[in-house]
C-alpha positions as CSV (number, residue, x, y, z in Angstrom):
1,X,203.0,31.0,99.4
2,X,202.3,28.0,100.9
3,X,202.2,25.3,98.2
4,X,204.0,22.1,97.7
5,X,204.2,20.5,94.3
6,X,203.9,16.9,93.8
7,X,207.3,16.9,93.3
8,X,208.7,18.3,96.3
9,X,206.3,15.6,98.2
10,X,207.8,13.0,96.2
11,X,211.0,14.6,96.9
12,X,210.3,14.6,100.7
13,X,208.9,10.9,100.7
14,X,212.4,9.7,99.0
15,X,214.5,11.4,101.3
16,X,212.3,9.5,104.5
17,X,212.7,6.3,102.7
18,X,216.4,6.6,102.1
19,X,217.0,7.1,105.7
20,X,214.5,4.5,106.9
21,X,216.5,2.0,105.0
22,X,220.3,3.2,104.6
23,X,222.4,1.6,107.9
24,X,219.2,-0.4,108.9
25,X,221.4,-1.8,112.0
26,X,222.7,1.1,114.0
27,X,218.9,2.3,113.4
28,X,215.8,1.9,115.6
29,X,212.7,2.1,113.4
30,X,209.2,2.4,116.0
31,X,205.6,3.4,115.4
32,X,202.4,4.7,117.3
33,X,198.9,4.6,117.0
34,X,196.6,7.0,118.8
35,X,193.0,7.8,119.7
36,X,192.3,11.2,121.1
37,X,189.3,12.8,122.1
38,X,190.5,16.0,120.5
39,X,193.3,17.1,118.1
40,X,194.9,20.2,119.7
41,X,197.8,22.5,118.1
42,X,198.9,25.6,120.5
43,X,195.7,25.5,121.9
44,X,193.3,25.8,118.8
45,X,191.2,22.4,118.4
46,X,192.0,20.9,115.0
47,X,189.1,18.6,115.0
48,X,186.1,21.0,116.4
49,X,186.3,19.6,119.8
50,X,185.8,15.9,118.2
51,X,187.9,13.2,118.1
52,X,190.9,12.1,116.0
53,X,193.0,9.2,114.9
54,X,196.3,9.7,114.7
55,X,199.8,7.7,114.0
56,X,203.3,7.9,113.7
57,X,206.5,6.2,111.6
58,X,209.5,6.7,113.5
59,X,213.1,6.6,113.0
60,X,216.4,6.9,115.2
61,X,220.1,6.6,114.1
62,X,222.8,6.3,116.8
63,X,224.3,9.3,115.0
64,X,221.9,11.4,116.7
65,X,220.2,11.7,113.2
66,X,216.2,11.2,113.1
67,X,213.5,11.3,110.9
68,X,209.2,11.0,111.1
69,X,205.9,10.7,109.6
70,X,203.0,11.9,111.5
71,X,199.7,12.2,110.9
72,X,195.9,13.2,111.6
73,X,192.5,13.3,111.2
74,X,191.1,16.6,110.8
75,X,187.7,19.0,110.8
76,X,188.6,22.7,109.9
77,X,185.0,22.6,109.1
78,X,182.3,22.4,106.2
79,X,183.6,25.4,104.4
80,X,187.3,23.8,104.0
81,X,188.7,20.9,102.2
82,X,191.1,19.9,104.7
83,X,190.6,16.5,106.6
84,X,194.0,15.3,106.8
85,X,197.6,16.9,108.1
86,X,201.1,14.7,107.6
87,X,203.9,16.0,109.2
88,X,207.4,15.2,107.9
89,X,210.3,15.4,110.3
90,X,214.0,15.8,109.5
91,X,216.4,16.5,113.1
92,X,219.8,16.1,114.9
93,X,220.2,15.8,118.3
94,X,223.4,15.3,120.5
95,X,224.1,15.5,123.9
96,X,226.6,18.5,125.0
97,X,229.4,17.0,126.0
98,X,229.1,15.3,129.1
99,X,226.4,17.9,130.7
100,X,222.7,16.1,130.2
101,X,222.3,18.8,128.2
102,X,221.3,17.8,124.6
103,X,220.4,20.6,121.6
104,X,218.1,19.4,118.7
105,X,217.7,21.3,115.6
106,X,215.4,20.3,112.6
107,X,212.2,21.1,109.8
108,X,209.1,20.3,109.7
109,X,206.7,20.0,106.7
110,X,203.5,20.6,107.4
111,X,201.4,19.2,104.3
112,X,197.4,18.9,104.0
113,X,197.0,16.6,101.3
114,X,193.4,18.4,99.9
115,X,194.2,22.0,101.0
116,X,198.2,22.7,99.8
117,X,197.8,26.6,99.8
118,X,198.1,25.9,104.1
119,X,201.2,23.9,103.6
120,X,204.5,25.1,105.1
121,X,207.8,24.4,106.3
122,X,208.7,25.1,110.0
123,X,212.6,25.5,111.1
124,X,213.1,24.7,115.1
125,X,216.1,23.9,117.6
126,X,215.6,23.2,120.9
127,X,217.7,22.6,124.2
128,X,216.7,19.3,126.9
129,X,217.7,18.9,130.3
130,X,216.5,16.3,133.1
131,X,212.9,17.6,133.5
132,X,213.0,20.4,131.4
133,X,212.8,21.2,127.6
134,X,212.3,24.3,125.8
135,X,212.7,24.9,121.8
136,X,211.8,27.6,119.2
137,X,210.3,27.2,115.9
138,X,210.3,29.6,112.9
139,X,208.7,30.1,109.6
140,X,208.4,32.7,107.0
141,X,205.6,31.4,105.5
142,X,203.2,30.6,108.9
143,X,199.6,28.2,108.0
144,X,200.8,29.4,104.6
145,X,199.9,32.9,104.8
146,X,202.9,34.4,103.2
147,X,203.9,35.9,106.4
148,X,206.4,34.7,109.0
149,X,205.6,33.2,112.4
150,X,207.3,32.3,116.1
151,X,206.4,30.1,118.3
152,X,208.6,29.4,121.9
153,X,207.4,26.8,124.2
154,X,208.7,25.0,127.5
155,X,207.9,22.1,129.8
156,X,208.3,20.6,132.5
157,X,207.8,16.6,133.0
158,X,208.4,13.8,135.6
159,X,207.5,9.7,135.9
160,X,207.4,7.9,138.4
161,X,208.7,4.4,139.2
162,X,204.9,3.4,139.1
163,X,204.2,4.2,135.4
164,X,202.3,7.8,136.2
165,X,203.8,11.3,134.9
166,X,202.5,14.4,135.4
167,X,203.4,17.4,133.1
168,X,203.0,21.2,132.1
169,X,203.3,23.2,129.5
170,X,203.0,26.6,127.6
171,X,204.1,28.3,124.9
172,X,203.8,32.1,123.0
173,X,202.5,32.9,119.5
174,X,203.9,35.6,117.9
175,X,205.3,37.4,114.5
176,X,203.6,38.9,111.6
177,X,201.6,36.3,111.0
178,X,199.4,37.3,114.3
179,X,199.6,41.1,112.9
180,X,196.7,42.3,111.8
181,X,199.0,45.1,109.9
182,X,200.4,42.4,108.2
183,X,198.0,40.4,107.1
184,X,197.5,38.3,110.2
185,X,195.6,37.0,112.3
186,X,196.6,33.4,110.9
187,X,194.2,31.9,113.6
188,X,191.9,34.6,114.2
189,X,194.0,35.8,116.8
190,X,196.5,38.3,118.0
191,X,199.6,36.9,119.5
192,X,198.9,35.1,122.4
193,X,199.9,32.3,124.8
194,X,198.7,28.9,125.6
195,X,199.2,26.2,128.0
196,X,198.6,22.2,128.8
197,X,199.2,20.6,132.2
198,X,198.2,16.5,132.5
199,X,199.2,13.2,133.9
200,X,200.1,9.7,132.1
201,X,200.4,6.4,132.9
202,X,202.1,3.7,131.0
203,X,200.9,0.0,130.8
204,X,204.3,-1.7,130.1
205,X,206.1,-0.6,127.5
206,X,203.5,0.0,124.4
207,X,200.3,1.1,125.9
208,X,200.3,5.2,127.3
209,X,196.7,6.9,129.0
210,X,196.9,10.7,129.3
211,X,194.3,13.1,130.3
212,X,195.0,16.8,130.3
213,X,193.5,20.5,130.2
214,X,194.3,22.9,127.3
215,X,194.1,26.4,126.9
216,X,194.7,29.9,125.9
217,X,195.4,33.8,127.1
218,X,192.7,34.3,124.0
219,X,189.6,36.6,124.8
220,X,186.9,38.8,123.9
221,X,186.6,38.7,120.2
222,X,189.3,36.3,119.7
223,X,187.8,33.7,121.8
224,X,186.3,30.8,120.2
225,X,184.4,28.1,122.9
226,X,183.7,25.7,121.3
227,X,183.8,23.8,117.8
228,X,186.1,24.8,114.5
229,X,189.0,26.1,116.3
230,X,188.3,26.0,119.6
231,X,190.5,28.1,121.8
232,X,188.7,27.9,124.9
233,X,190.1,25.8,128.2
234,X,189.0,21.9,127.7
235,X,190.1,18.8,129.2
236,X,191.4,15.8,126.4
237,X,191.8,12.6,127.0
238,X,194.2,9.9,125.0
239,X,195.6,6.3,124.3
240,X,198.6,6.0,122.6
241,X,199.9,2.5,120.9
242,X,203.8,1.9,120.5
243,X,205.7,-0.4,118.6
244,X,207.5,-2.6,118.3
């Protein structure tokens, strides 16, 4: 199941630390601080349509090695413990060669400090090119739910000289996790799709705007419009803090 024992936190916490220390020069450490109007994850509010603070740790070896810490504020509602979700990050990326192509591969923890039976670890790789991304991610233990789930997204993004960017998104849902047979829905829903599309603009260097619409293919009785776990379309709006 979907545990994590305060061990394997500890454990995970170390390993950051190590690598946000270890070769400190050929390293660039960076942050971010963020207000958004709603926390949204494959097109399910985290937050019931309200808004969240969120913030990043950051680290970036010239080896292509990386590492993170990000977190949230969350509202899965009265009937849950959960109220915040840390997301630890462990990658490699590397350009192919000499094409502009550049693969990524990594895991992700998902932990929720008051609610561990949802933790679970998440496997991805991915593949970036000029404007265009697309990745898969993989666990066998989905929202811990002891059953394994897929998710394959893509996007396209472009900024301008000006400090605007304009992007779209979408990505599918899908394994037993969202099998009713097999113990799914994780979400309340089916496999399914969802989408984003949204422009930015950057002030300088460490202050980001960005105001987008979110949604999913969801309907009928898997449609939730509004509050815990809204699925519905809605529009979000952000700022985002960097540093140094």
């Amino acid at each position: 199941m979907g545990t994590c024992s305060k061990s394997q936190v500890l454990g995970w916490s170390a390993a950051l630390a190590a690598l946000l220390v270890s070769n400190a020069a050929e390293a660039e450490l960076s942050g971010t601080l963020a207000l958004t109007s709603d926390y949204d994850y494959r097109g399910f509010s985290q937050t019931a349509d309200d808004s969240a603070v969120q913030g990043s740790l950051d680290y970036a070896h010239e080896s292509g090695l990386y590492a993170s810490l990000w977190g949230s504020s969350l509202d899965w509602g009265s009937d849950s413990d959960a109220w915040l979700e840390l997301d630890w990050v462990i990658g490699y990326a590397q350009e192919l060669g000499s094409t502009g192509v550049t693969w990524d591969v990594g895991l992700l923890f998902y932990q929720y400090p008051d609610l561990s039976s949802a933790n679970f670890l998440e496997f991805y790789g991915g593949l970036s090119w000029s404007l265009f991304s697309v990745k898969l991610s993989y666990s066998d233990d989905f929202a811990g739910v002891d059953e394994s789930g897929w998710y394959a997204d893509a996007s396209v993004g472009y900024e301008f000289d000006n400090g605007v960017s304009l992007f779209v998104y979408g990505g599918y849902s899908f394994g037993n996790a969202f099998d009713e047979d097999d113990g799914g829905p994780a979400f309340g829903s089916p496999d399914y799709w969802n989408y984003g599309f949204g422009a930015g603009y950057s002030v300088g260097d460490n202050l980001y705007f960005e105001l987008k619409g979110v949604g999913t293919d969801l309907d009928g009785i898997y449609k939730i419009d509004d509050g815990v776990f809204d699925n519905s379309f809605r529009a979000i709006a952000s700022m985002t803090v960097s540093f140094p």
